[in-house]
N, C-alpha and C positions, 0 to 999 in steps of 0.2 A: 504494500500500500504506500503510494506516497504520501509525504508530509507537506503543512503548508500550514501561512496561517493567513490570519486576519490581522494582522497589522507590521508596517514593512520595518527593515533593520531601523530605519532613522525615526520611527515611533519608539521601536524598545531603546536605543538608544537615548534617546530624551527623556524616555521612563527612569531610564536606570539612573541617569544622572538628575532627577528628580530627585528620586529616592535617594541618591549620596553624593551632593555635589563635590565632595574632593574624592570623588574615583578616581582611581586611575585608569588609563588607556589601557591597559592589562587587565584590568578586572572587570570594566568595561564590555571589552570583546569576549572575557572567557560568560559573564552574565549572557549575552545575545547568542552567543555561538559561531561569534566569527574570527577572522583574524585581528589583530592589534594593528596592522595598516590597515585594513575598510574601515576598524572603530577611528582611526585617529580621520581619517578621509570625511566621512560620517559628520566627524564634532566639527572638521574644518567647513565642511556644508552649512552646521544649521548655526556657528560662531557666522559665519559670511550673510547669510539669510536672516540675522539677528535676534534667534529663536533663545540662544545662551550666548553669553558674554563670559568669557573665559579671563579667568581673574591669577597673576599670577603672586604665589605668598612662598618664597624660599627656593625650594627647586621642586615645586609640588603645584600644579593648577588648581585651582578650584571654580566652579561655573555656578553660572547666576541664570535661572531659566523665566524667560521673558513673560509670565505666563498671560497678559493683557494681551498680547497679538495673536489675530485670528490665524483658525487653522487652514492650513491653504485650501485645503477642501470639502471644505464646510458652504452649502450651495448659499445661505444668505450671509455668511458671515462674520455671523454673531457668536458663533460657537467658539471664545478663547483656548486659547493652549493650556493654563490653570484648569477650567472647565474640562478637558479632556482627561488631562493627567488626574485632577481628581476621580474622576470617573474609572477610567483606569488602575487607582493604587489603590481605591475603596477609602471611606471615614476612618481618619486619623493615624494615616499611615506616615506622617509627616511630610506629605508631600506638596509642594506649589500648590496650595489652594483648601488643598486637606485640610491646614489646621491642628491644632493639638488639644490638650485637653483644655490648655488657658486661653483657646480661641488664638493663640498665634500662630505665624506664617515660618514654616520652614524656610521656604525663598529669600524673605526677606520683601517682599511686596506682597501687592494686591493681588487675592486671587482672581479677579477680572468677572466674578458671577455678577449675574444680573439676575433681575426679577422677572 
């Protein structure tokens, strides 16, 4: 049987680094299942598309994920990137938008919900 899924490397990659923004590029790729060059190709995509903003602290990155910018394919819009990844990592996984138990943001921003 082949395998497949419903959402591509550069969704789980933004997942993964949701969930732990000082991944590394190695844990990265081993989390997705790919190599350490797609993952670093990947991050250089959605840092370019300005999806995460790659923050450097020593000789370690750490990434800040945009979560107010719409998802590129989302037919009106509205559907932010916070909005997605909460959806994706489930209530209170610390994730862009998730939330913790004292109602703060992993991210460090807004999770971009609307009403």
């Amino acid at each position: 049987m082949r395998t497949w899924g419903f959402l591509t490397n550069h969704a789980l990659v933004l997942l993964c680094i949701a969930r732990d923004p000082g991944a590394r590029l190695r844990d990265i790729a081993v989390s997705v299942g790919i190599t350490e060059r797609s993952a670093f190709g990947i991050v250089s995509d959605l840092a370019e598309a300005g999806y995460i903003i790659k923050e450097k602290g020593g000789r370690r990155n750490r990434y800040r994920v945009e979560v107010q910018l719409p998802v590129p394919e989302s037919a009106d819009r509205r559907l932010a990137i916070g909005d997605l990844l909460a959806l994706l990592g489930g209530h209170g996984t610390g994730l862009a938008g998730g939330g913790d138990a004292a109602g703060g943001d992993a991210a460090g921003g807004d999770a971009g919900l609307t009403d």
